[in-house]
Backbone as JSON, one array per atom type, in Angstrom:
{
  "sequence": "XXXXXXXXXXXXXXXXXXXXXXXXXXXXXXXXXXXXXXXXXXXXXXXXXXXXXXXXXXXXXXXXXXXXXXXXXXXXXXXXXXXXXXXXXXXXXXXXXXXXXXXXXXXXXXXXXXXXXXXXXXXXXXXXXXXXXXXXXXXXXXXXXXXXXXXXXXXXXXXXXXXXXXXXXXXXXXXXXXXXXXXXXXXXXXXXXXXXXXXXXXXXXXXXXXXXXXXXXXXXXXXXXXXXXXXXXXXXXXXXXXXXXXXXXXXXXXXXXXXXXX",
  "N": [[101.02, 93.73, 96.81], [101.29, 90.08, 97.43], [104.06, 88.12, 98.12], [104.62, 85.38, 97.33], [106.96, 82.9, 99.04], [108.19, 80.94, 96.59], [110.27, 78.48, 96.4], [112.57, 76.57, 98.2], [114.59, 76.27, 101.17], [113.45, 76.59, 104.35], [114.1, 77.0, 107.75], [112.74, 76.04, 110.87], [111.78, 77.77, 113.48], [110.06, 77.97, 115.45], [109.4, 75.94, 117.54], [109.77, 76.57, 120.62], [107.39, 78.13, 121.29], [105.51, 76.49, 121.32], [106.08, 74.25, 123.03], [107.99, 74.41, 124.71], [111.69, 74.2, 126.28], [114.27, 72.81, 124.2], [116.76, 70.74, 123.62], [119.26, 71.73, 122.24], [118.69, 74.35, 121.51], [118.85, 76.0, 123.43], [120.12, 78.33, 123.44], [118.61, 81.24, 122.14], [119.13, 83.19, 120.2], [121.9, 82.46, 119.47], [121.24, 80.21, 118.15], [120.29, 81.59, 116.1], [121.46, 82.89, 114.86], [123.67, 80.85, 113.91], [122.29, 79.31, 111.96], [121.23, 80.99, 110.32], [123.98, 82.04, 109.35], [124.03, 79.54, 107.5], [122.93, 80.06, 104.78], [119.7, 79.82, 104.72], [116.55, 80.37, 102.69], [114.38, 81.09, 104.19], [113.15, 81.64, 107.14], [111.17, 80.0, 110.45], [108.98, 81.64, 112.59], [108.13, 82.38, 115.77], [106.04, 84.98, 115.71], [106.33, 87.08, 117.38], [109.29, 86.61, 118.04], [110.29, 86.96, 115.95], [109.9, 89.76, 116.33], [112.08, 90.48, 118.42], [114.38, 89.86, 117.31], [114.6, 91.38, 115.8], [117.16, 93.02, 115.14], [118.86, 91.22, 114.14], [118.09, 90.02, 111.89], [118.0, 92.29, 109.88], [120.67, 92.02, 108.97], [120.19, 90.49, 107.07], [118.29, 90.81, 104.51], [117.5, 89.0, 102.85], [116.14, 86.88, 103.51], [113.49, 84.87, 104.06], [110.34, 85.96, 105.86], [108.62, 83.7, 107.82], [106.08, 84.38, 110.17], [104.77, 81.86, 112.62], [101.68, 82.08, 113.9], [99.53, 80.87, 115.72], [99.3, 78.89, 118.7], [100.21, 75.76, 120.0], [98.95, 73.83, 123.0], [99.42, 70.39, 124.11], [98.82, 69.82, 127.16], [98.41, 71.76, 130.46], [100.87, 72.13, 132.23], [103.62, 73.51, 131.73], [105.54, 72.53, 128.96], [105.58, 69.87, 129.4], [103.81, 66.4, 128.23], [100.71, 65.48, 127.44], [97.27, 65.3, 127.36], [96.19, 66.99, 126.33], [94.1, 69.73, 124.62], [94.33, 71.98, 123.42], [94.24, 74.99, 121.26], [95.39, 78.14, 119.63], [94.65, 80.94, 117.79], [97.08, 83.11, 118.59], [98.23, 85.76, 117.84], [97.6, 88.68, 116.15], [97.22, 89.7, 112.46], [97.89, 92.02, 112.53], [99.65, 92.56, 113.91], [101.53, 90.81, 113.38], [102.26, 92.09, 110.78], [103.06, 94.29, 111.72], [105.26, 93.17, 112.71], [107.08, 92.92, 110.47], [106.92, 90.7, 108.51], [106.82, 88.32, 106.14], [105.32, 86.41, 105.52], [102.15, 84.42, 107.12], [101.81, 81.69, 109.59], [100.16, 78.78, 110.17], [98.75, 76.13, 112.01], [96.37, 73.26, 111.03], [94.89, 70.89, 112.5], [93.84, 68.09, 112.49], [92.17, 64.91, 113.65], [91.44, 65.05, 116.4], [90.07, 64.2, 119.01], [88.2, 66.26, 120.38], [85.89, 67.48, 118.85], [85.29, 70.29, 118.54], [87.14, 71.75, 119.08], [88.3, 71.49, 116.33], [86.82, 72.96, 115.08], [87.41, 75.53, 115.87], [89.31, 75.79, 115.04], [89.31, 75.76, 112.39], [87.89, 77.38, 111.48], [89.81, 79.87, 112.44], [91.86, 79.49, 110.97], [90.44, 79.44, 108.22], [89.81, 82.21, 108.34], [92.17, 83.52, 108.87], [93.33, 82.74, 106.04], [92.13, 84.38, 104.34], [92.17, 86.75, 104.83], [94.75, 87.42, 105.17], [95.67, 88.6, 102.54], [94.88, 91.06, 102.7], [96.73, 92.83, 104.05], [98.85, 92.57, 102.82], [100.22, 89.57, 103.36], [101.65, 86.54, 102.77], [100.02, 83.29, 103.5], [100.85, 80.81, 105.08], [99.42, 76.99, 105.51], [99.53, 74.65, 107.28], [98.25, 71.18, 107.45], [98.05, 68.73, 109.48], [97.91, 65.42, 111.44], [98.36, 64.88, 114.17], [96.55, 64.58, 116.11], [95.03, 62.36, 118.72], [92.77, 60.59, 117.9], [94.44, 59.44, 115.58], [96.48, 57.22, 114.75], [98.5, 56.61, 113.15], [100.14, 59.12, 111.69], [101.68, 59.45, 109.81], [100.06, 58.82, 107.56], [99.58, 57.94, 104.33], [97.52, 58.6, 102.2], [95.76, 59.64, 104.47], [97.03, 62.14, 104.58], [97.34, 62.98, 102.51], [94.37, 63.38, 102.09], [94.09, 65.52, 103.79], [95.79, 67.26, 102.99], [93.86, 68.34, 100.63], [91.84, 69.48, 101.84], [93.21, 71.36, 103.69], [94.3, 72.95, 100.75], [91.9, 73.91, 99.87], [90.57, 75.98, 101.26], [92.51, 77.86, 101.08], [95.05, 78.71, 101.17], [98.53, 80.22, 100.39], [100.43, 78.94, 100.68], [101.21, 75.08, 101.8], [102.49, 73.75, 104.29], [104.03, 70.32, 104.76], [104.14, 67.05, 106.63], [105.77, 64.25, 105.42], [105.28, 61.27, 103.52], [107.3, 58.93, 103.71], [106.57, 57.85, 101.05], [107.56, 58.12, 97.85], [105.47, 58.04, 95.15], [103.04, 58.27, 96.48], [103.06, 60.77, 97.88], [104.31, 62.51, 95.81], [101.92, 62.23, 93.83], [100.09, 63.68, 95.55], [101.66, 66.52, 95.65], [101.16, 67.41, 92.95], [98.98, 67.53, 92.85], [98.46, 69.94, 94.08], [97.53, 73.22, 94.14], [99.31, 75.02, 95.04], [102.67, 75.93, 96.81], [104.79, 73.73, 98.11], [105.63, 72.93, 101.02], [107.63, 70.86, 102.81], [107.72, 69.01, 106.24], [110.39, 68.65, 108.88], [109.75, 66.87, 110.99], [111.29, 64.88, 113.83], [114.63, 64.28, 114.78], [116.49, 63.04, 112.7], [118.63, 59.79, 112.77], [120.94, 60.18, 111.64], [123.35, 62.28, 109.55], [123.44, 62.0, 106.97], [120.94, 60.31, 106.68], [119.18, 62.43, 106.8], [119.66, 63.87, 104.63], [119.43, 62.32, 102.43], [116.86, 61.93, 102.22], [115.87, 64.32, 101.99], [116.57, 64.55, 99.47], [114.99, 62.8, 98.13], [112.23, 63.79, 98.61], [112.57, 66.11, 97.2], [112.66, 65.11, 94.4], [110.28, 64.61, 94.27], [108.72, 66.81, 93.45], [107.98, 68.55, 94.98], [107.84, 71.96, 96.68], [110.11, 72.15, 98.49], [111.57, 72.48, 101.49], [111.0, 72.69, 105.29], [112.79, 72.46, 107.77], [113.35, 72.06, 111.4], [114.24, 70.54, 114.36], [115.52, 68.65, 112.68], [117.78, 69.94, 111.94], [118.88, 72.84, 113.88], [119.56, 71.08, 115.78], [121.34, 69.67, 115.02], [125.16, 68.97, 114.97], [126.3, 70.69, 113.56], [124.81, 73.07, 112.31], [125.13, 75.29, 110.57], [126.43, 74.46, 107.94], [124.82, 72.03, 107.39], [122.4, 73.47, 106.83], [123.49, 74.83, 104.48], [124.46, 72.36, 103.22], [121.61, 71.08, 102.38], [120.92, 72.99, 100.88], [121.86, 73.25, 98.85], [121.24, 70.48, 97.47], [118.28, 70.99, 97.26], [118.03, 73.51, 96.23], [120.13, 73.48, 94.2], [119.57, 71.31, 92.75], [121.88, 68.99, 93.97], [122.96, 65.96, 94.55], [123.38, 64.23, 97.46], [125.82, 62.89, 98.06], [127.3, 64.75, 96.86], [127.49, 67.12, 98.75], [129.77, 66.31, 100.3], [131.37, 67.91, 100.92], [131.07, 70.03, 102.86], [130.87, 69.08, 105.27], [133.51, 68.12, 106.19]],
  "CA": [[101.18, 92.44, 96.14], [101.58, 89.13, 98.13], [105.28, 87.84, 98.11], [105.04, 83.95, 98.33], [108.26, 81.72, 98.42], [108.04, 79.67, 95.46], [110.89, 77.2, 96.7], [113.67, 77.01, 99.06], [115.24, 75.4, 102.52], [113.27, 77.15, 105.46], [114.19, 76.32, 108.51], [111.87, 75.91, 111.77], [112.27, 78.08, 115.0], [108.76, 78.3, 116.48], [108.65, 75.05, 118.52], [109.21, 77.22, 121.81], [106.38, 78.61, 121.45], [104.21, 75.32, 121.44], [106.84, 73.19, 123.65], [109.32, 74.94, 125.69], [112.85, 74.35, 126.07], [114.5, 71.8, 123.08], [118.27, 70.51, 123.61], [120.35, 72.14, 120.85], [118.01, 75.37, 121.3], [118.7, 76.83, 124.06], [120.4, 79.89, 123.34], [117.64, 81.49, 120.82], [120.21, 83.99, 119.68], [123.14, 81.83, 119.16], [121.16, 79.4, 117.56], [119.06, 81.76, 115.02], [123.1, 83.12, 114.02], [123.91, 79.32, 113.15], [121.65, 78.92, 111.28], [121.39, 81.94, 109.32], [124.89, 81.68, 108.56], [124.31, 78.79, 106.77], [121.94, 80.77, 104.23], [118.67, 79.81, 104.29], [116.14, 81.33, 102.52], [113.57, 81.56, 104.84], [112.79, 80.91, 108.88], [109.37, 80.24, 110.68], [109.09, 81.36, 113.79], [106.54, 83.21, 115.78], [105.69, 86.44, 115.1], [107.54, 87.67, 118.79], [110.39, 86.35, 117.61], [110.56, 88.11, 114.6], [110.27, 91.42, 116.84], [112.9, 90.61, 119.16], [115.38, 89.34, 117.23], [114.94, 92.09, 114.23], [118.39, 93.73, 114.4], [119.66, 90.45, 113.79], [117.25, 89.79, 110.65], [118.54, 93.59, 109.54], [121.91, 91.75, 108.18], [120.22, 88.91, 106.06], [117.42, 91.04, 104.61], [117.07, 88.15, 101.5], [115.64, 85.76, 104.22], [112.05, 85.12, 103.46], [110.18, 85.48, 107.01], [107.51, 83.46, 108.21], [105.55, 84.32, 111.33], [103.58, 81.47, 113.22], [100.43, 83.23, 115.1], [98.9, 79.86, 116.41], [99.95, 78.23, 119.44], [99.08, 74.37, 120.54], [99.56, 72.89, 124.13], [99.01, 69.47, 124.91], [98.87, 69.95, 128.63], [98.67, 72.97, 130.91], [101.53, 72.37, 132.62], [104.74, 73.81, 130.57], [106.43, 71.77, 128.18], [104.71, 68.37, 129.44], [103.52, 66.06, 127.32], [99.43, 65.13, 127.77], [96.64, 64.9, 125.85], [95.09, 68.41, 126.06], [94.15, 69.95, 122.68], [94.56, 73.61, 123.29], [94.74, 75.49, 120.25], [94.67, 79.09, 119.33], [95.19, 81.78, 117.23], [97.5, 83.87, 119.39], [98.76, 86.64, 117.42], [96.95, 88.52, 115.18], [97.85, 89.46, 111.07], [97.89, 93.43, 112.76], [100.81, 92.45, 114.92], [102.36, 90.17, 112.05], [102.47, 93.19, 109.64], [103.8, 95.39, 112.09], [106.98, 93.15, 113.05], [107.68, 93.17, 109.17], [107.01, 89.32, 107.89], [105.97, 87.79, 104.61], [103.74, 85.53, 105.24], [102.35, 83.95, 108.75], [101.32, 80.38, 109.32], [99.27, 78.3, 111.29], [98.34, 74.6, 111.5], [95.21, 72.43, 111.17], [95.47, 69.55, 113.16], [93.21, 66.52, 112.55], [92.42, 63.67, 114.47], [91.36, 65.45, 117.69], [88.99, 64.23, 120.44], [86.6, 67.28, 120.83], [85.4, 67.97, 117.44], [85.13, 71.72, 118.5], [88.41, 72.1, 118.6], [88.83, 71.26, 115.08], [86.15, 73.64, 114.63], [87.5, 76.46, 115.86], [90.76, 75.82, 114.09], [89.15, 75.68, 110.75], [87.26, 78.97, 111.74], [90.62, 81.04, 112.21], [93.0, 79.45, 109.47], [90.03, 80.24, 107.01], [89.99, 83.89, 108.96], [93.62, 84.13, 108.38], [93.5, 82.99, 104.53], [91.19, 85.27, 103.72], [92.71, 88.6, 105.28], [96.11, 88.18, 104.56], [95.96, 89.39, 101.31], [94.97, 92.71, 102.99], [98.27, 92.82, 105.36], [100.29, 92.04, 102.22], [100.47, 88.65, 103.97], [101.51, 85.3, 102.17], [99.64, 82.34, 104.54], [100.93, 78.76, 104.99], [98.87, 76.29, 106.21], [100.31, 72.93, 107.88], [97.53, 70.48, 108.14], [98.65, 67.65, 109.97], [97.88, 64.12, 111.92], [98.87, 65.13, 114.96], [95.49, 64.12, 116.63], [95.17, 61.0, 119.31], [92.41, 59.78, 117.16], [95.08, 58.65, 114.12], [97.45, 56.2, 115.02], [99.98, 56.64, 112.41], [100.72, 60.5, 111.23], [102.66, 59.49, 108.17], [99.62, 57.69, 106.45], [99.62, 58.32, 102.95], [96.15, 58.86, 102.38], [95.31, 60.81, 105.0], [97.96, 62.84, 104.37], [96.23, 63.46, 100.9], [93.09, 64.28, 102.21], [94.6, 66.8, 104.57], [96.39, 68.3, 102.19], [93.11, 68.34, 99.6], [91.11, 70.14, 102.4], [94.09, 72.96, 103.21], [94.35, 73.7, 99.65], [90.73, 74.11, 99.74], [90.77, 76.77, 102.31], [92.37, 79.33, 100.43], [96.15, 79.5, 101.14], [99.24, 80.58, 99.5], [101.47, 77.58, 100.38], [101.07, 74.49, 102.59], [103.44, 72.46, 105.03], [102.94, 68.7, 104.97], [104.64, 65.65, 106.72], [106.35, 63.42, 103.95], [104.47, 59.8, 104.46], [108.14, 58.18, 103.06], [106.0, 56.95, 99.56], [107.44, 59.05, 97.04], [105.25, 58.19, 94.32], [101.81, 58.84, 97.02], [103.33, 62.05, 97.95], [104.3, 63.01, 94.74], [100.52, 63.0, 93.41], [99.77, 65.1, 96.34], [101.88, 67.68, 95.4], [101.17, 67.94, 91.45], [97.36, 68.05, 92.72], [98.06, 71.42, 94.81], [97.76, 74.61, 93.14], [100.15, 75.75, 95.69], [103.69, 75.5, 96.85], [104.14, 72.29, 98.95], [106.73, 72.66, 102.13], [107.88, 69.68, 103.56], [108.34, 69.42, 107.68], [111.19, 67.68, 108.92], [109.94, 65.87, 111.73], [112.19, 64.64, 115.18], [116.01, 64.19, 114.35], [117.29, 61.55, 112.14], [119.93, 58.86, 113.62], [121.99, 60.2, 111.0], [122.96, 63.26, 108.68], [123.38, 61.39, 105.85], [119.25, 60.12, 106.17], [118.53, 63.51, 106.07], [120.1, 64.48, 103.44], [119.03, 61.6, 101.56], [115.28, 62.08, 102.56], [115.95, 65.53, 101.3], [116.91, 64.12, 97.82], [113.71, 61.79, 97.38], [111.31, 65.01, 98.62], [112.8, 66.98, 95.85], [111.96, 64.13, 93.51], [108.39, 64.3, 94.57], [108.27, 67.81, 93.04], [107.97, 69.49, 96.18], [108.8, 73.6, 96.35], [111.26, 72.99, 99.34], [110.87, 71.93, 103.52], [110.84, 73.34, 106.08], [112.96, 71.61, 108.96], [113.66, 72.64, 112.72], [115.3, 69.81, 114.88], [116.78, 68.08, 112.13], [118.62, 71.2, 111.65], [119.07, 72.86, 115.19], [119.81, 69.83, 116.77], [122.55, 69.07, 114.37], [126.53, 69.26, 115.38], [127.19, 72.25, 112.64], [123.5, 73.78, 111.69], [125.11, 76.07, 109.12], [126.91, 73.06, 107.17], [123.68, 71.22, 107.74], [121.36, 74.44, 106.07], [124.12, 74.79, 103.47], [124.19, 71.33, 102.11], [120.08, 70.9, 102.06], [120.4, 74.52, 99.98], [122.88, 72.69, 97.71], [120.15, 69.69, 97.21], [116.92, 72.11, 97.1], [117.72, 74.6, 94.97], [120.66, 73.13, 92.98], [119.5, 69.73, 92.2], [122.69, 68.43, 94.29], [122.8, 64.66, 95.02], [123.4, 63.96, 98.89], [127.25, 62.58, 98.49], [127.95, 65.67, 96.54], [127.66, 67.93, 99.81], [130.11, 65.86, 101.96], [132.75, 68.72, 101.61], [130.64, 70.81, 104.15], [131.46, 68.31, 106.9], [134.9, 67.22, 106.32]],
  "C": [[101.77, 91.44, 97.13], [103.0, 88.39, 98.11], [104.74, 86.14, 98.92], [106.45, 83.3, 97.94], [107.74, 80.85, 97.82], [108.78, 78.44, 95.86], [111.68, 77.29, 97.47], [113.7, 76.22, 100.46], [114.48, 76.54, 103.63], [113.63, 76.17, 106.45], [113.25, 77.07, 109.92], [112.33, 76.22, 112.75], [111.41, 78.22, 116.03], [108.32, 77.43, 117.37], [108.62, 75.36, 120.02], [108.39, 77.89, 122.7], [105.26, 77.81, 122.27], [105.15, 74.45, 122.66], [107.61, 73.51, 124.59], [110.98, 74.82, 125.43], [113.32, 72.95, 125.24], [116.06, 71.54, 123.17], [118.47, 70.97, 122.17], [119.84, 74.21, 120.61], [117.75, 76.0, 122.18], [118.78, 78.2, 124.36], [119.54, 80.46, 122.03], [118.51, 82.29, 119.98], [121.18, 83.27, 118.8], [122.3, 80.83, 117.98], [120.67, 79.61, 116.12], [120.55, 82.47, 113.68], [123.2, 81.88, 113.34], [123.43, 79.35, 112.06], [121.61, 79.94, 109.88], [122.56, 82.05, 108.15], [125.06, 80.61, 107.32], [123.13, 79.06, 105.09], [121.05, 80.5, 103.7], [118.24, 80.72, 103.67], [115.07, 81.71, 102.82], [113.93, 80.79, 106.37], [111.2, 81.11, 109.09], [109.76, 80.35, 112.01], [108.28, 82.27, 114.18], [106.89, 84.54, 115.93], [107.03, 87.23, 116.37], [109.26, 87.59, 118.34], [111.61, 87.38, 116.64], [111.16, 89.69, 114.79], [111.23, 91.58, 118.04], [114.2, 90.39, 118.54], [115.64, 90.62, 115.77], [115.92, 92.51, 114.01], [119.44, 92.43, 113.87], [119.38, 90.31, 112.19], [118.17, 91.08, 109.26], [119.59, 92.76, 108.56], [121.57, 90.93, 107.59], [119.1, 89.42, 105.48], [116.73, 90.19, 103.21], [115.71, 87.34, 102.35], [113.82, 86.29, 104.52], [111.34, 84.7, 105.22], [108.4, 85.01, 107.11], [106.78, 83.36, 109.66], [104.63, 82.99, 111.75], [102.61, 82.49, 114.05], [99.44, 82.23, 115.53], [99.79, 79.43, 117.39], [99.19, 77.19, 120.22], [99.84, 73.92, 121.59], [99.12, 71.65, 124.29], [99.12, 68.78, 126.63], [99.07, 71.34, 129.03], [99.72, 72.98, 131.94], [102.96, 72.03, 131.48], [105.53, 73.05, 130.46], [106.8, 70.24, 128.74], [104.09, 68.16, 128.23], [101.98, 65.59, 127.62], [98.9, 65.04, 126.14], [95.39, 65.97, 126.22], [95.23, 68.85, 124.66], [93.21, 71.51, 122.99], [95.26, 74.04, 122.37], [94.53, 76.27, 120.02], [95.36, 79.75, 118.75], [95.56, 83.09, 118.59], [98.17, 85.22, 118.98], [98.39, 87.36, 116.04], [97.72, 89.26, 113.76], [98.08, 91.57, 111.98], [99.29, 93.59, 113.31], [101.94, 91.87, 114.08], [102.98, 91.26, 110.99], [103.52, 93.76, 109.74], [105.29, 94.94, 112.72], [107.4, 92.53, 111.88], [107.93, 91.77, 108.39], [106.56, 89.34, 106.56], [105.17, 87.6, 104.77], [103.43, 85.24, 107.07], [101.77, 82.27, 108.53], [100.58, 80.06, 110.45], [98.75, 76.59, 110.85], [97.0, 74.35, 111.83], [95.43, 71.63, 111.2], [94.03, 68.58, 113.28], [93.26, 65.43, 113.51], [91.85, 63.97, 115.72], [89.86, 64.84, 118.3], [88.2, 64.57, 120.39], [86.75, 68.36, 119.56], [85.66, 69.78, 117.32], [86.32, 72.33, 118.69], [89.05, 72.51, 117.19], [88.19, 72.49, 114.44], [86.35, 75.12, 114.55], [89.19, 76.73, 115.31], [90.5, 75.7, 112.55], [89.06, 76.28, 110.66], [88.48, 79.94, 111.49], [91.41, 80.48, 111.53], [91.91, 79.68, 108.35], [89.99, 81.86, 107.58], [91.16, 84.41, 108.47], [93.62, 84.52, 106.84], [92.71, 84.04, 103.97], [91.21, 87.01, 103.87], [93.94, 88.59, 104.95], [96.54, 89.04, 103.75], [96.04, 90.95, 102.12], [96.02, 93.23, 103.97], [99.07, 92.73, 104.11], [100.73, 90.89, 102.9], [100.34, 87.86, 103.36], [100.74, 84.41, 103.72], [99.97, 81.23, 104.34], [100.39, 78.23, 105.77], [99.25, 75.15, 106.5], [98.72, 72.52, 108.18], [98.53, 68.94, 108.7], [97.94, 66.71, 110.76], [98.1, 64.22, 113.16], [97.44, 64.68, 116.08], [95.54, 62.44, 117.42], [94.3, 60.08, 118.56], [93.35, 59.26, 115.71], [96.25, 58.43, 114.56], [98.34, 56.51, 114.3], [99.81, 58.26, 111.97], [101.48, 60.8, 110.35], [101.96, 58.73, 107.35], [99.26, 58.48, 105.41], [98.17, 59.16, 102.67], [95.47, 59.45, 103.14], [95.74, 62.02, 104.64], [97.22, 63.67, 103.02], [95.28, 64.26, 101.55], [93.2, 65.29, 102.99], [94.61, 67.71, 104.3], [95.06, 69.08, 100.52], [92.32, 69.7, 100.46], [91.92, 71.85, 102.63], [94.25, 73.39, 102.38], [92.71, 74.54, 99.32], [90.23, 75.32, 100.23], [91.6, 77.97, 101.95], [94.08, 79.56, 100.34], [96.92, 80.08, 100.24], [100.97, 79.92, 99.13], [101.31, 76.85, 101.49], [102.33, 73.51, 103.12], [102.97, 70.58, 105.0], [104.24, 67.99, 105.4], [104.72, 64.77, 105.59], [106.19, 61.72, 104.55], [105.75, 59.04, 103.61], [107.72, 57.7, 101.81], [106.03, 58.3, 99.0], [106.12, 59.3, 95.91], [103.66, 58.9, 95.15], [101.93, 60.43, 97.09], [103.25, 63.08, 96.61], [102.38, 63.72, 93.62], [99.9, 63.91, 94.21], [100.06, 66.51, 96.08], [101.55, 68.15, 93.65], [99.92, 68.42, 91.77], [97.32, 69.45, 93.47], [98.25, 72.49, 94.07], [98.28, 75.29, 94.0], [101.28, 75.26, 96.19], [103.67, 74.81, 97.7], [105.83, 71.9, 99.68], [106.64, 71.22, 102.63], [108.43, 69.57, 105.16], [109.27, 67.7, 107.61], [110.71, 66.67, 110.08], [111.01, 65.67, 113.2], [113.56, 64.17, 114.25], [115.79, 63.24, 114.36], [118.2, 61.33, 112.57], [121.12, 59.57, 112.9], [121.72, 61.7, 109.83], [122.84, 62.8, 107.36], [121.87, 61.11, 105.33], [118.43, 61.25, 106.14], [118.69, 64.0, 105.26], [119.77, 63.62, 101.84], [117.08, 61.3, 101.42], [115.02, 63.0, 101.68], [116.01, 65.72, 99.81], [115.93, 64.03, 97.67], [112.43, 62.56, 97.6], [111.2, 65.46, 97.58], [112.04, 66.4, 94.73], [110.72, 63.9, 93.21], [107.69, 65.89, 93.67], [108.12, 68.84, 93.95], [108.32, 70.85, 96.47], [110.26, 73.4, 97.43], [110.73, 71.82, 100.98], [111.48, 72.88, 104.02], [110.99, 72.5, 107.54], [113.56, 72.42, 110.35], [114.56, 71.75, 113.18], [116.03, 68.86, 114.16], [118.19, 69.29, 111.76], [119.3, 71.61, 112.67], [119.8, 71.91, 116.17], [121.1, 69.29, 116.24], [123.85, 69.51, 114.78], [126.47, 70.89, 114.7], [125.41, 72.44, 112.23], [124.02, 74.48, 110.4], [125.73, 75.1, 108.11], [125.71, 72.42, 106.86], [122.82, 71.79, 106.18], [122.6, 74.41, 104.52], [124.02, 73.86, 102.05], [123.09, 71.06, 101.44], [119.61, 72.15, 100.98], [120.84, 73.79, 98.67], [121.57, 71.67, 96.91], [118.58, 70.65, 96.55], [116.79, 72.91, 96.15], [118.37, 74.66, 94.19], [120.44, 72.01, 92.4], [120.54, 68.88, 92.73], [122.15, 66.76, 94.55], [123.41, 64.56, 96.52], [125.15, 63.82, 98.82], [127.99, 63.78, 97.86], [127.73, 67.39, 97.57], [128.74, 67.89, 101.04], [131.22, 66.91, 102.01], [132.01, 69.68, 102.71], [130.59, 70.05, 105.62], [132.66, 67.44, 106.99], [135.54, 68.8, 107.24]]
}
């Protein structure tokens, strides 16, 4: 039987995969403690991860894990920024199984250049959705904007149709960028017949606008997000994960968290 998270605060550890080294994230260890401590109830991070870090996992065995098994470079020289659109499924659901995850994920990225790209990224996230089940594997799919052809990456309406096409495709819960318009968003998520993560995006100026972002998500109906460097990157990470648990899964209001940073 498939185990999907219905709702909840994941937080995001797989951008080393796709990016390299991230200020606030250097020590992978130290940072995956932080965080934990502050008790999420899931992490994403890639599958490797998962199998290096398992005796840590061992002591939190609530924490709902999600493997990435895609990995995207834009440039072949490491953790530059270009405009290559290398994308692949790098890890397959055999390897996922066997370092003991829930679910695994993988994105579909829009917007790209050389169509055949897109093509062969539709090819293995429907490959994935469609075998998990037999792994006992939940699948989340992130489509996203991330493409040089689309200028903005938080437009409403695309965003929709993104998210119309990944539901389409078979998963068992999807990531999406939050285009700031609650009420656009909001019909996005009533129209998915699946649970509807929210990514956080590059660190906010402030903890307060995440925590108040975090409110007006909720509001949208949303199961939950799923943030990395607003998290990571933050002074206290477990304070951080704490308060956004408080919001998420108690209905908290933003000023009723500030005792976790006094």
């Amino acid at each position: 039987m498939v185990e999907t998270l219905a709702s909840g605060v994941v937080v995001a550890l797989d951008h080393g995969l796709h990016w390299g080294e991230f200020d606030g994230f250097e020590d992978r260890e130290e940072t995956l403690k932080a965080v934990l401590d502050g008790e999420p109830d899931g992490i994403l991070a890639s599958v490797p991860f998962f199998e290096q870090y398992a005796d840590v996992f061992e002591s939190y065995p609530s924490v709902y894990q999600i493997g990435t098994v895609d990995v995207i470079h834009d440039s072949t020289i490491p953790g530059h920024q270009g405009d290559a659109e290398i994308h692949r499924q790098a890890f397959s659901l055999d390897r996922a199984a066997e370092a003991g995850v829930d679910a695994v994920k993988a994105c579909l990225i829009y917007g790209r250049s050389n169509a055949s790209v897109l093509g062969d990224n539709l090819e293995f996230v429907s490959k994935l959705t469609g075998e998990g089940r037999n792994y006992d594997l939940s699948v989340m799919v992130e489509p996203t904007l991330w493409g040089p052809q689309i200028p903005d990456d938080l437009d409403a309406e695309l965003i929709a149709n993104a998210a119309r096409i990944g539901s389409e495709l078979g998963p068992d819960m999807l990531k999406l960028y939050y285009p700031n318009d609650p009420d656009a968003f909001g019909a996005v998520v009533s129209n998915a017949p699946y649970p509807v993560f929210v990514a956080g995006g590059p660190k906010a100026d402030t903890t307060s606008a995440v925590l108040e972002m975090t409110s007006e998500i909720v509001g949208t109906g949303a199961a939950g997000i799923t943030y990395g460097r607003n998290v990571w990157q933050h002074d206290d990470p477990t304070a951080l994960v704490a308060a956004l648990s408080d919001i998420v899964n108690d209905g908290a209001l933003p000023a009723e968290t500030e005792q976790y940073f006094n």
